[in-house]
Biopython code that builds the backbone (N, CA, C, O; Angstrom):
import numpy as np
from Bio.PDB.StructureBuilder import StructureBuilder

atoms = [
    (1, "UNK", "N", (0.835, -1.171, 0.000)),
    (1, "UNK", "CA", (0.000, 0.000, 0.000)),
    (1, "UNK", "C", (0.889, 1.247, 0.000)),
    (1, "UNK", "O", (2.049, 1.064, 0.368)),
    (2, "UNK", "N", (0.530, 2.478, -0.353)),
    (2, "UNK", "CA", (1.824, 3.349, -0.727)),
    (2, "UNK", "C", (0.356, 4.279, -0.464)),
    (2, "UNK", "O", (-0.762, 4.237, -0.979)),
    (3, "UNK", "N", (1.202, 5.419, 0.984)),
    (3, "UNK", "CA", (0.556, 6.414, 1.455)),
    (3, "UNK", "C", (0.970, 7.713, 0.639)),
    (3, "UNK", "O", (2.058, 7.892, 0.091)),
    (4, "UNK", "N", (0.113, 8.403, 0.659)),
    (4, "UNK", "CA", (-0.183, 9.950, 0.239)),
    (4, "UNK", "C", (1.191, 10.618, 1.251)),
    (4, "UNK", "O", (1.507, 10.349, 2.410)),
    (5, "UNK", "N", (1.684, 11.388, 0.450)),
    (5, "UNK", "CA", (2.393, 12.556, 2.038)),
    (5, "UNK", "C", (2.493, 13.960, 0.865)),
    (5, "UNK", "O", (2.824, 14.177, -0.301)),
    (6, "UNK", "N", (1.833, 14.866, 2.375)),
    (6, "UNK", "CA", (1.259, 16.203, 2.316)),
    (6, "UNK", "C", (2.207, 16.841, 2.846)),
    (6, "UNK", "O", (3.167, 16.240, 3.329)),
    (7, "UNK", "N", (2.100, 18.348, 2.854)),
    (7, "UNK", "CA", (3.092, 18.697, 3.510)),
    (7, "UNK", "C", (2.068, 20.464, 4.045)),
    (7, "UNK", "O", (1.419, 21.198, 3.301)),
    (8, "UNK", "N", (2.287, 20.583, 5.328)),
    (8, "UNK", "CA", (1.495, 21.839, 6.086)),
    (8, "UNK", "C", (2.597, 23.079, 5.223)),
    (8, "UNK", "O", (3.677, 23.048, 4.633)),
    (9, "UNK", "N", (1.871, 23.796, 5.476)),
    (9, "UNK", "CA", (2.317, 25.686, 4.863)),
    (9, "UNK", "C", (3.609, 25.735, 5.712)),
    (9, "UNK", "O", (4.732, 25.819, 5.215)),
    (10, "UNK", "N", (3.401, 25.685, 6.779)),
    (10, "UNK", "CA", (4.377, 25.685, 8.067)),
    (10, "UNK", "C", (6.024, 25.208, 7.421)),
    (10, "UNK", "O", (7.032, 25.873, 7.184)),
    (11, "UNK", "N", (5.734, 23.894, 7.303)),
    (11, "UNK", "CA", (6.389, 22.753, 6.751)),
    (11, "UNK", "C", (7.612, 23.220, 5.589)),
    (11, "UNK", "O", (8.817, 22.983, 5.511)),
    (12, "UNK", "N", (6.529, 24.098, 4.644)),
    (12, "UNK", "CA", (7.150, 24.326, 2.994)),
    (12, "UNK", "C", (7.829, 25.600, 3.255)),
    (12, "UNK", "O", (8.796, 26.004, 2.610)),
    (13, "UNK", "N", (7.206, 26.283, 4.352)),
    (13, "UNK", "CA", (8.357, 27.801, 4.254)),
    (13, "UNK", "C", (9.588, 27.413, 5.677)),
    (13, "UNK", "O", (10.541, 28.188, 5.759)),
    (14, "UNK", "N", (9.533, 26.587, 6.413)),
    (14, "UNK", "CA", (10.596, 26.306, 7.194)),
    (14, "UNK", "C", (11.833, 25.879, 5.994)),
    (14, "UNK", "O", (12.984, 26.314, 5.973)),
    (15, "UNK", "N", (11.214, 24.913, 5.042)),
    (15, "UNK", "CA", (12.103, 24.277, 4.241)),
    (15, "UNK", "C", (12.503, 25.373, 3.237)),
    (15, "UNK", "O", (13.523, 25.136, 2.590)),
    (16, "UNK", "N", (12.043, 26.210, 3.067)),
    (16, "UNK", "CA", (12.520, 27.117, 1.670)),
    (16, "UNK", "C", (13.608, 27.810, 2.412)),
    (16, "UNK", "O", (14.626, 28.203, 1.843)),
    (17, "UNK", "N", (13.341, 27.991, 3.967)),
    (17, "UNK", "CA", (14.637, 28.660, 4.195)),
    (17, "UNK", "C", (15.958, 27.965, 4.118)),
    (17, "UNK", "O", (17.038, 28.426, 3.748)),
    (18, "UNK", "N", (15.606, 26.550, 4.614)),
    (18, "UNK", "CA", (16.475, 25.680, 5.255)),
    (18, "UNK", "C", (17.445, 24.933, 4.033)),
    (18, "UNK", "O", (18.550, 24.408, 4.164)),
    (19, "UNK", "N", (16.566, 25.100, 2.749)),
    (19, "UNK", "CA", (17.306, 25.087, 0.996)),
    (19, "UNK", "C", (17.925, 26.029, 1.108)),
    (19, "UNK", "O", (19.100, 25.744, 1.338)),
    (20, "UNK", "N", (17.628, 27.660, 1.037)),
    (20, "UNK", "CA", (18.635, 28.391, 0.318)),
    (20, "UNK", "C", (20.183, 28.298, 1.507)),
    (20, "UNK", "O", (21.314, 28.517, 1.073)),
    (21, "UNK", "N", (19.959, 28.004, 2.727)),
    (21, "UNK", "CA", (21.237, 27.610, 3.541)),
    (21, "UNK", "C", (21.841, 26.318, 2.956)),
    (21, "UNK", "O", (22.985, 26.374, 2.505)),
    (22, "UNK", "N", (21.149, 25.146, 2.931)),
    (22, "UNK", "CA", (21.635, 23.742, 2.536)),
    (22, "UNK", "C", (21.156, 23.685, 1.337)),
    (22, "UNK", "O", (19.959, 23.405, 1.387)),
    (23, "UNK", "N", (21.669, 23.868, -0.087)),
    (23, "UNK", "CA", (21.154, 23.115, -1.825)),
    (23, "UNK", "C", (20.798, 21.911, -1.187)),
    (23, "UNK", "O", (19.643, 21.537, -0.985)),
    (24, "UNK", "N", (21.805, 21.332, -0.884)),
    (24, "UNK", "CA", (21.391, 19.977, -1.071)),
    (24, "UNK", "C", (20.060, 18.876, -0.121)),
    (24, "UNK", "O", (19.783, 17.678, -0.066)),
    (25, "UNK", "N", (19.553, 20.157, 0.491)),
    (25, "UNK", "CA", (18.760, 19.500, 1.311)),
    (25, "UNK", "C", (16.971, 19.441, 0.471)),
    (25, "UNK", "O", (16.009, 18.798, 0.890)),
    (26, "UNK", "N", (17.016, 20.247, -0.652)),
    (26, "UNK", "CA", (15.890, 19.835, -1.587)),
    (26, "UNK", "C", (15.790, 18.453, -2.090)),
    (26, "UNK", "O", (14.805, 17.718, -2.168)),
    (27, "UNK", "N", (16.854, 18.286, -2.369)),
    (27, "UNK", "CA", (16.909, 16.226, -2.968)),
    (27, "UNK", "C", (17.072, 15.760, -2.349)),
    (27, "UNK", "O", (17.066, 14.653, -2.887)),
    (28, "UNK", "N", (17.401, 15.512, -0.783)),
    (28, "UNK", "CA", (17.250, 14.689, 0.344)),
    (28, "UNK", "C", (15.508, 14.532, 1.113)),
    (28, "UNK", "O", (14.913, 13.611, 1.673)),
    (29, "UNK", "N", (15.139, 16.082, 0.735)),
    (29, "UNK", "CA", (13.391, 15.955, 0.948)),
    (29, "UNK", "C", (13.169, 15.072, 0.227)),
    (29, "UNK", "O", (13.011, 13.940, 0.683)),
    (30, "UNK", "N", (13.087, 15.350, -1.200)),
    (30, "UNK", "CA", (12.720, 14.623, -1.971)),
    (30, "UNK", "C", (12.702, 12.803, -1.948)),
    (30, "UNK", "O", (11.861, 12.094, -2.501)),
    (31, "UNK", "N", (13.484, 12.504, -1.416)),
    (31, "UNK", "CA", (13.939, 11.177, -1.537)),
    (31, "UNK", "C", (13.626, 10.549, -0.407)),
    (31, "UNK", "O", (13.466, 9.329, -0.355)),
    (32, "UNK", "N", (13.479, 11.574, 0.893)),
    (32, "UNK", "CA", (12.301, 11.171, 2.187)),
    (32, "UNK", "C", (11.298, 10.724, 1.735)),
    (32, "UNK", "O", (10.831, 9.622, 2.024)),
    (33, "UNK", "N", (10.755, 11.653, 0.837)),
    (33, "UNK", "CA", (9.353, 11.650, 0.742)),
    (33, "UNK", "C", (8.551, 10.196, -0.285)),
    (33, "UNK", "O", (7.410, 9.735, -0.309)),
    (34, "UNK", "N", (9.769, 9.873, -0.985)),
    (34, "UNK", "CA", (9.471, 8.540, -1.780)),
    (34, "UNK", "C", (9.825, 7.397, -0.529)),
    (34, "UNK", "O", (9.117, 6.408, -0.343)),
    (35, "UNK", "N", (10.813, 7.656, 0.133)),
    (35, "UNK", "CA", (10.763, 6.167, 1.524)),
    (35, "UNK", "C", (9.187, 6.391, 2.574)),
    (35, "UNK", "O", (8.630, 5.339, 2.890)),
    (36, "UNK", "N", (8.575, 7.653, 3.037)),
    (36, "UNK", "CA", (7.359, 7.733, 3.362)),
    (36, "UNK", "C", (5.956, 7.143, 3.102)),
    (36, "UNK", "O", (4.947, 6.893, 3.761)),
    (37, "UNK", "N", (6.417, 7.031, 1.704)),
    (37, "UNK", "CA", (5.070, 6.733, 0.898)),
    (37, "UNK", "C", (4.798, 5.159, 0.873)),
    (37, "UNK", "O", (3.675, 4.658, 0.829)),
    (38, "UNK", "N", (6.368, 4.248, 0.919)),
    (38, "UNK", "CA", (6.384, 2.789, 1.991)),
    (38, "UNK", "C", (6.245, 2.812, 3.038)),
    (38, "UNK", "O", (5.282, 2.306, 3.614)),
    (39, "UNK", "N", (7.207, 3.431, 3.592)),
    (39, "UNK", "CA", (6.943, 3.316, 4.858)),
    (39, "UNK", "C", (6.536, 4.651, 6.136)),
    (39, "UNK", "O", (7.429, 5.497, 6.176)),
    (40, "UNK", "N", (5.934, 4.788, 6.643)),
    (40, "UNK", "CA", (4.991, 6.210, 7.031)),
    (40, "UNK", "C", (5.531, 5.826, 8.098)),
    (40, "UNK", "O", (5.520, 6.895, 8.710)),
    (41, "UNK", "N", (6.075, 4.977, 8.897)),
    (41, "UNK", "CA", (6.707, 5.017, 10.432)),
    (41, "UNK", "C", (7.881, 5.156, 10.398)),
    (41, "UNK", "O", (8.693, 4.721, 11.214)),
    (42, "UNK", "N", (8.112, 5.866, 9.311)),
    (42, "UNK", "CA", (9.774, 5.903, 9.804)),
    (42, "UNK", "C", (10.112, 7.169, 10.944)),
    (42, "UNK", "O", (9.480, 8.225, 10.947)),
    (43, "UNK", "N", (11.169, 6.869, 11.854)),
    (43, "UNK", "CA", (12.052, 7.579, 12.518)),
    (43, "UNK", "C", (11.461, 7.145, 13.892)),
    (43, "UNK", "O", (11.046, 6.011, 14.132)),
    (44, "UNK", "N", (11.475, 8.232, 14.798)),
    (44, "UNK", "CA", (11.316, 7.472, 16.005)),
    (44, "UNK", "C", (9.632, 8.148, 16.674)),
    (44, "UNK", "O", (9.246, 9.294, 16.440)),
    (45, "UNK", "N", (9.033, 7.361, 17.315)),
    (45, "UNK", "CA", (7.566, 7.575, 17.297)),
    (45, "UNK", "C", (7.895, 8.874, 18.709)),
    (45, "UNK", "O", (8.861, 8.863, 19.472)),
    (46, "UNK", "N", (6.930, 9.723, 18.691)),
    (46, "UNK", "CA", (6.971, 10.786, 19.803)),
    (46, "UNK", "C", (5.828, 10.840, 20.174)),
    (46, "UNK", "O", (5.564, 11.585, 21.117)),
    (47, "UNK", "N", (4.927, 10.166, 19.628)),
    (47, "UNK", "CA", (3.544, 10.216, 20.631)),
    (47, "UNK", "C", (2.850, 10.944, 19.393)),
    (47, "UNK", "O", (3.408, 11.396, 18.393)),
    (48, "UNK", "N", (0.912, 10.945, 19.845)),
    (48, "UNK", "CA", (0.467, 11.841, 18.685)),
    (48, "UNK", "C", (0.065, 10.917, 17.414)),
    (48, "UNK", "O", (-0.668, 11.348, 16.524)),
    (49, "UNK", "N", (0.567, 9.708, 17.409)),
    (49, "UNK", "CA", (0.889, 9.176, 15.857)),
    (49, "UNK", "C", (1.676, 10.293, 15.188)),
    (49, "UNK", "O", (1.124, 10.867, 14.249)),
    (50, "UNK", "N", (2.881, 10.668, 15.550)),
    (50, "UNK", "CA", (3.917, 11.784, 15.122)),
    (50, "UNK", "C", (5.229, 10.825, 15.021)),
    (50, "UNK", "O", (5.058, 9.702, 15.495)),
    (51, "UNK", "N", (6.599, 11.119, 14.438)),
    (51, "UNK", "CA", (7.606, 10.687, 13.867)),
    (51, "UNK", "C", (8.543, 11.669, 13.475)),
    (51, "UNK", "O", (8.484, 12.382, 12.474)),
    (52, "UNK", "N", (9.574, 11.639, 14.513)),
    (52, "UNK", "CA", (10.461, 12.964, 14.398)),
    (52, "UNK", "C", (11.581, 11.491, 13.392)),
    (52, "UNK", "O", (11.803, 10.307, 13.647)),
    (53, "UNK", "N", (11.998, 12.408, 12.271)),
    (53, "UNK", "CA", (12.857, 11.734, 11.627)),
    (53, "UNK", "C", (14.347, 12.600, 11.507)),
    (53, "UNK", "O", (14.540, 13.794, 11.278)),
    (54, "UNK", "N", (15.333, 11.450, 11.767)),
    (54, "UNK", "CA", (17.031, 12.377, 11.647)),
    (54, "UNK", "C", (17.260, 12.323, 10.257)),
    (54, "UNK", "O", (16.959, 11.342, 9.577)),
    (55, "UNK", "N", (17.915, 13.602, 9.704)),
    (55, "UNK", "CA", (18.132, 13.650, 8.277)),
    (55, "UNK", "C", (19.078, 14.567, 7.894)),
    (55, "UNK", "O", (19.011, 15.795, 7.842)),
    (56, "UNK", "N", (20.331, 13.497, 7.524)),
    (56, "UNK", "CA", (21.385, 14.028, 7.468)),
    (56, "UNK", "C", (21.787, 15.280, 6.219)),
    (56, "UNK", "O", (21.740, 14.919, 5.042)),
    (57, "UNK", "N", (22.068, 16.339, 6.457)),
    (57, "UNK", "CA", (22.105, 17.485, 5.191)),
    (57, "UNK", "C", (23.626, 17.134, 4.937)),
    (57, "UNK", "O", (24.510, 17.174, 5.793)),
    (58, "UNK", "N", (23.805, 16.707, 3.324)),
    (58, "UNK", "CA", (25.362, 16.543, 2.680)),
    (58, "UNK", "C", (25.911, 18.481, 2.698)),
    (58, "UNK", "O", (26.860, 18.962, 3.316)),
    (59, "UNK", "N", (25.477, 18.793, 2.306)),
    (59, "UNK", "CA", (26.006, 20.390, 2.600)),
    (59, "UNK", "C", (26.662, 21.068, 3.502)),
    (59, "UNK", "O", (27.495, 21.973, 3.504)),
    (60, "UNK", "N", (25.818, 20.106, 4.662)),
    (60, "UNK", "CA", (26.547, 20.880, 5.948)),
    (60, "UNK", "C", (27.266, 20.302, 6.497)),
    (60, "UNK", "O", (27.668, 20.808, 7.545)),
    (61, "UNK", "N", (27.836, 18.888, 6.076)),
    (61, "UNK", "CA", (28.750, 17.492, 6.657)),
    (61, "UNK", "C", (28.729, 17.649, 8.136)),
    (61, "UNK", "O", (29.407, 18.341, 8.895)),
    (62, "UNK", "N", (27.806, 16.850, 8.316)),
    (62, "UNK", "CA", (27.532, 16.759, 9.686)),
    (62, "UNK", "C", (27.306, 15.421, 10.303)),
    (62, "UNK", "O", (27.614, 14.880, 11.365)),
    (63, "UNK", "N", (26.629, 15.087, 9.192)),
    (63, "UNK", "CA", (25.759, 13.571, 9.398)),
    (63, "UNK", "C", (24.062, 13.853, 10.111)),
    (63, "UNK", "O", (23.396, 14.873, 10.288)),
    (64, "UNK", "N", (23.818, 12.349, 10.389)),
    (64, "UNK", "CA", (22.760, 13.127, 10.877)),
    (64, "UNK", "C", (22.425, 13.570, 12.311)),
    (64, "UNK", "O", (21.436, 14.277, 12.509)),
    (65, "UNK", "N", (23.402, 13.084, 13.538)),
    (65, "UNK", "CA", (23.471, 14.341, 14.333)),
    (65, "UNK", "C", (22.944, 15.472, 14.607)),
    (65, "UNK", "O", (22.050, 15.859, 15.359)),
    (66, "UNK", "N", (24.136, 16.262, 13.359)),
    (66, "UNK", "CA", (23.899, 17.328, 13.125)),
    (66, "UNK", "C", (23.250, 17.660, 12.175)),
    (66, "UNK", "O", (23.568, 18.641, 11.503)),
    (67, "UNK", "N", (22.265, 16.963, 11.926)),
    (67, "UNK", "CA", (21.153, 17.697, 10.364)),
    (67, "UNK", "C", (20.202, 18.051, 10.937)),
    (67, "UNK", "O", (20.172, 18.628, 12.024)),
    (68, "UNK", "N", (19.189, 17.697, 10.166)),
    (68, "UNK", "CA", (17.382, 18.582, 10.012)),
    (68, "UNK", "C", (16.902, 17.567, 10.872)),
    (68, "UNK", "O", (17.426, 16.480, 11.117)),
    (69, "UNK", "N", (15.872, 18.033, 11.291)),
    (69, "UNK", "CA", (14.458, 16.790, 11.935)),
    (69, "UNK", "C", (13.060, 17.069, 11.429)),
    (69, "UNK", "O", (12.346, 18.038, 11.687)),
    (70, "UNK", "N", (12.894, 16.371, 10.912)),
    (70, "UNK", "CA", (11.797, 16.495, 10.601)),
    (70, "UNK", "C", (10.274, 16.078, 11.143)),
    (70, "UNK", "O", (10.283, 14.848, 11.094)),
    (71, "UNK", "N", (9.048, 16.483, 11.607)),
    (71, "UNK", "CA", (8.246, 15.890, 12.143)),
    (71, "UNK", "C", (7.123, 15.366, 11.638)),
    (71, "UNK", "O", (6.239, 16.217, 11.542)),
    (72, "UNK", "N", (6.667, 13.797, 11.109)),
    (72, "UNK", "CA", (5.693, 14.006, 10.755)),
    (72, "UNK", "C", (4.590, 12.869, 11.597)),
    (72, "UNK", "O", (4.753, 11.952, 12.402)),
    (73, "UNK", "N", (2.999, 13.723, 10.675)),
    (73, "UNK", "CA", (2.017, 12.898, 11.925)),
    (73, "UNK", "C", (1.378, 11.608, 10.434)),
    (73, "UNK", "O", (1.454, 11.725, 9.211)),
    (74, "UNK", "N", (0.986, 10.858, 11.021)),
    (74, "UNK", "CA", (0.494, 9.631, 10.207)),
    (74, "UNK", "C", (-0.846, 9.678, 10.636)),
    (74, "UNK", "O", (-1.249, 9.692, 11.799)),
    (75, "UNK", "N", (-1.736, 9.709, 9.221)),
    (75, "UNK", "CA", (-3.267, 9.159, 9.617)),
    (75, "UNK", "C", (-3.597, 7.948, 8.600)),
    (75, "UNK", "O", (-3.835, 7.904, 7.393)),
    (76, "UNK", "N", (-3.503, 6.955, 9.661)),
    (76, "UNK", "CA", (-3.881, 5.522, 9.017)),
    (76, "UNK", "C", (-5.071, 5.181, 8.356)),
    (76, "UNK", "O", (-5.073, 4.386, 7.416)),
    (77, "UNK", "N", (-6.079, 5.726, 8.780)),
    (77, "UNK", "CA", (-7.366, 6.041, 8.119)),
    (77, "UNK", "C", (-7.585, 6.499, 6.695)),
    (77, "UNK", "O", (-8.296, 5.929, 5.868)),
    (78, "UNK", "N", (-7.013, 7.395, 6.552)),
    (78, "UNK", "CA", (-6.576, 8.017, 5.205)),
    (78, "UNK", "C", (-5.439, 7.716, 4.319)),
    (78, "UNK", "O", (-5.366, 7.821, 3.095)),
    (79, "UNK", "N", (-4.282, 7.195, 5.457)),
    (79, "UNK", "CA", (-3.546, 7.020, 4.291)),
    (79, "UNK", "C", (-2.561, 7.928, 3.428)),
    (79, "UNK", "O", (-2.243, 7.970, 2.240)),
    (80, "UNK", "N", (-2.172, 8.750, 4.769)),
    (80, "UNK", "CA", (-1.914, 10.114, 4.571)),
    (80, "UNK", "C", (-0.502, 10.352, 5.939)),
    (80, "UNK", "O", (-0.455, 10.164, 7.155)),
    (81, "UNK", "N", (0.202, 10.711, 5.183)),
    (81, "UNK", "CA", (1.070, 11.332, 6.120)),
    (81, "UNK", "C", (1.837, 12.682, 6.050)),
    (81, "UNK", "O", (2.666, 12.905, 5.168)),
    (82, "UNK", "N", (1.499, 13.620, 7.084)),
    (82, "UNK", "CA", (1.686, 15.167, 6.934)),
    (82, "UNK", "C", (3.228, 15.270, 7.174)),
    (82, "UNK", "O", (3.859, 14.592, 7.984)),
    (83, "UNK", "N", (3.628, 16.027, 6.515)),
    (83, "UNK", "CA", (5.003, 16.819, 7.007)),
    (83, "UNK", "C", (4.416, 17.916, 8.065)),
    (83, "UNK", "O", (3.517, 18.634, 7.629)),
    (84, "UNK", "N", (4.781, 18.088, 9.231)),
    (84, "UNK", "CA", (4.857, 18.928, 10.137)),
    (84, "UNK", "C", (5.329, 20.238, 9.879)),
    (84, "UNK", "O", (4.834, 21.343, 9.654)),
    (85, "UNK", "N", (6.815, 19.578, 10.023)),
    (85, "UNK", "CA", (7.627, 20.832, 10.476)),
    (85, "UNK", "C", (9.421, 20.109, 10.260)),
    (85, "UNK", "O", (9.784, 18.933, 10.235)),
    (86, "UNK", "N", (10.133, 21.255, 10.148)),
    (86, "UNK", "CA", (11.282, 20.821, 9.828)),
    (86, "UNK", "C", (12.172, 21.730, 10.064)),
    (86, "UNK", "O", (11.994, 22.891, 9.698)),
    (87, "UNK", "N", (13.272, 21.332, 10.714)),
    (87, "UNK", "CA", (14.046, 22.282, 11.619)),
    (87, "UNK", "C", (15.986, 22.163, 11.655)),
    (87, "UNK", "O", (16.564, 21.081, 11.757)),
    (88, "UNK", "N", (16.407, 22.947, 11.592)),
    (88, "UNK", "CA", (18.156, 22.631, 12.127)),
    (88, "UNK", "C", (18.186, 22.204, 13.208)),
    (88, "UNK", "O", (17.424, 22.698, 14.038)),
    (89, "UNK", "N", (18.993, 21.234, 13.551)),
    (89, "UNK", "CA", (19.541, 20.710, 14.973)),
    (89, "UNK", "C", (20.547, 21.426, 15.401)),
    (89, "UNK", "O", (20.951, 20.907, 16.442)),
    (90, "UNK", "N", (21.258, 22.505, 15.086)),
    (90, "UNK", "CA", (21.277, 23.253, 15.588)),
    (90, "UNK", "C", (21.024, 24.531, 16.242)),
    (90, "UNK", "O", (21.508, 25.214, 17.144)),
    (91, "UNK", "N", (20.074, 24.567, 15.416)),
    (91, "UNK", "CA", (18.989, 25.701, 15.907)),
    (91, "UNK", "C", (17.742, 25.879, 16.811)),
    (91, "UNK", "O", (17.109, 26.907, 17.052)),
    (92, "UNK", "N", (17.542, 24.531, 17.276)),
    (92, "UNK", "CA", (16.824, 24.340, 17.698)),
    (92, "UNK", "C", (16.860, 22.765, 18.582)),
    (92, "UNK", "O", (17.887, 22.288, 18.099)),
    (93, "UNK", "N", (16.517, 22.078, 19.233)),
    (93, "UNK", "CA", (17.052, 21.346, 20.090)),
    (93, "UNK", "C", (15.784, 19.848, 20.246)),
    (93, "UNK", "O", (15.866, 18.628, 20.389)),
    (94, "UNK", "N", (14.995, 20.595, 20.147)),
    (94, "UNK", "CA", (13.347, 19.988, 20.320)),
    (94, "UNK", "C", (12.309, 20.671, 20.271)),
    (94, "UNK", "O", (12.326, 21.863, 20.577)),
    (95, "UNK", "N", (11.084, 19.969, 19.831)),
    (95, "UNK", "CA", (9.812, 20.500, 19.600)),
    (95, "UNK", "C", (8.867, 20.146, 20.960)),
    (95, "UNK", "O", (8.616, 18.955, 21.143)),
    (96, "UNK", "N", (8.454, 20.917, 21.706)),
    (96, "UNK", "CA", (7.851, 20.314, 22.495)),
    (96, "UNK", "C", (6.276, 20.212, 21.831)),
    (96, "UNK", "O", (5.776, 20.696, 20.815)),
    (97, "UNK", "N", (5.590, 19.070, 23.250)),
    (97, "UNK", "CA", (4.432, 18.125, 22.821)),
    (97, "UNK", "C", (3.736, 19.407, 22.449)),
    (97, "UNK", "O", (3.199, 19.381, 21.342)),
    (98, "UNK", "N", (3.598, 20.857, 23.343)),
    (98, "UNK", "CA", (2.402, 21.776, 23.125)),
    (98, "UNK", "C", (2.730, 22.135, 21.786)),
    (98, "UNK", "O", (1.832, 22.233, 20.949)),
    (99, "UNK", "N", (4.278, 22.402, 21.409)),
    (99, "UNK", "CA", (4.190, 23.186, 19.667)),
    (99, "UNK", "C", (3.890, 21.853, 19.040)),
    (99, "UNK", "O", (3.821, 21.992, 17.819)),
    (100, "UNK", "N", (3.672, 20.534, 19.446)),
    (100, "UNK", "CA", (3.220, 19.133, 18.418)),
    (100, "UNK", "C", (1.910, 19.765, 17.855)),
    (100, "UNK", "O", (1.559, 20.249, 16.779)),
    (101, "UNK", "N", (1.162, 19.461, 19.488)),
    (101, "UNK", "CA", (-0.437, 19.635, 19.333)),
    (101, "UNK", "C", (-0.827, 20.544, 18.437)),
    (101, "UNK", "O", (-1.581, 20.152, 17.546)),
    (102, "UNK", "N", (-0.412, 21.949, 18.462)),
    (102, "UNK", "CA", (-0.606, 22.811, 17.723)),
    (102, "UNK", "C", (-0.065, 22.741, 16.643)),
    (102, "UNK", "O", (-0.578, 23.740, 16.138)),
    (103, "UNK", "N", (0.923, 22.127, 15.463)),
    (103, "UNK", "CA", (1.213, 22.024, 14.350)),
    (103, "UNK", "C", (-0.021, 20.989, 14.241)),
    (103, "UNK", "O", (-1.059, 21.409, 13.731)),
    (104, "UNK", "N", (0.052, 19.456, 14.766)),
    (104, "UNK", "CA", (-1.439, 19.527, 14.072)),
    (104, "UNK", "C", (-2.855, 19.802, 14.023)),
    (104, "UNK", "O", (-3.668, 18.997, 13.570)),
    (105, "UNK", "N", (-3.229, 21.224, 14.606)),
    (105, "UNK", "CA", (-4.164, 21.325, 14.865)),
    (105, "UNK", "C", (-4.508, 21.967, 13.016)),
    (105, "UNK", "O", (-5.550, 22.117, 12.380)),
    (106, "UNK", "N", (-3.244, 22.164, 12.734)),
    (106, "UNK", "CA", (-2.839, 22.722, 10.915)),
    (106, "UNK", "C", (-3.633, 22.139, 10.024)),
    (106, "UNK", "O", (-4.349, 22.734, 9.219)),
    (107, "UNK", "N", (-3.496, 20.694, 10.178)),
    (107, "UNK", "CA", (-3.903, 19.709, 9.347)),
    (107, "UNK", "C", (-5.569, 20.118, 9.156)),
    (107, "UNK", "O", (-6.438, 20.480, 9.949)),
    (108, "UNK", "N", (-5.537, 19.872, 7.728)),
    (108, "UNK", "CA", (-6.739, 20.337, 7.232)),
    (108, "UNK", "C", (-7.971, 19.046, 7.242)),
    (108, "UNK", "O", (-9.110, 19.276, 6.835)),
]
sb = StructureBuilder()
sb.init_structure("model")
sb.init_model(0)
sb.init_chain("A")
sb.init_seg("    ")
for serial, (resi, resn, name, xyz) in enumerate(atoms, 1):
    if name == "N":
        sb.init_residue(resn, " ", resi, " ")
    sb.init_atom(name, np.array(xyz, "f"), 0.0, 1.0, " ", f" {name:<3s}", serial, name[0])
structure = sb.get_structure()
């Protein structure tokens, strides 16, 4: 079965910034987003039916450590899995559960 993945407003302008810093982190989305569509549990579960995933940016040689995280929520029902939100690990450390709840309160 091969899920849908959406991506919140939130989601697409975190990432437009997070491209013009990292090129290479547009074709690493990209190539998330085809392993998603098998498999929708990837990374590590945070509660929520949510999935913070590590994702290493080649640009910034870091590994993934030091890359992006990405958060997304899974609805099994549908068949659908949202991109959240997506962030530097160094810029940021963690998402807490209240900014979870409220990214998906997004979901349309």
């Amino acid at each position: 079965m091969s899920f849908n993945v959406k991506s919140l407003t939130i989601f697409e302008r975190q990432a437009r910034r997070l491209i013009k810093k990292f090129p290479s982190l547009k074709k690493e989305i990209q190539t998330l987003i085809k392993e998603l569509k098998k498999e929708p549990k990837n990374g590590t579960s945070i509660g929520h039916n949510c999935y913070k995933i590590r994702l290493a940016i080649a640009s910034k040689r870091k590994g993934k450590s030091g890359g992006a995280r990405i958060i997304t929520h899974v609805i099994f029902k549908h068949d659908t899995v949202y991109l959240l939100s997506i962030y530097d690990k160094s810029e940021i450390e963690n998402l807490s559960d209240k900014e979870i709840l409220e990214l998906i309160k997004h979901i349309p």
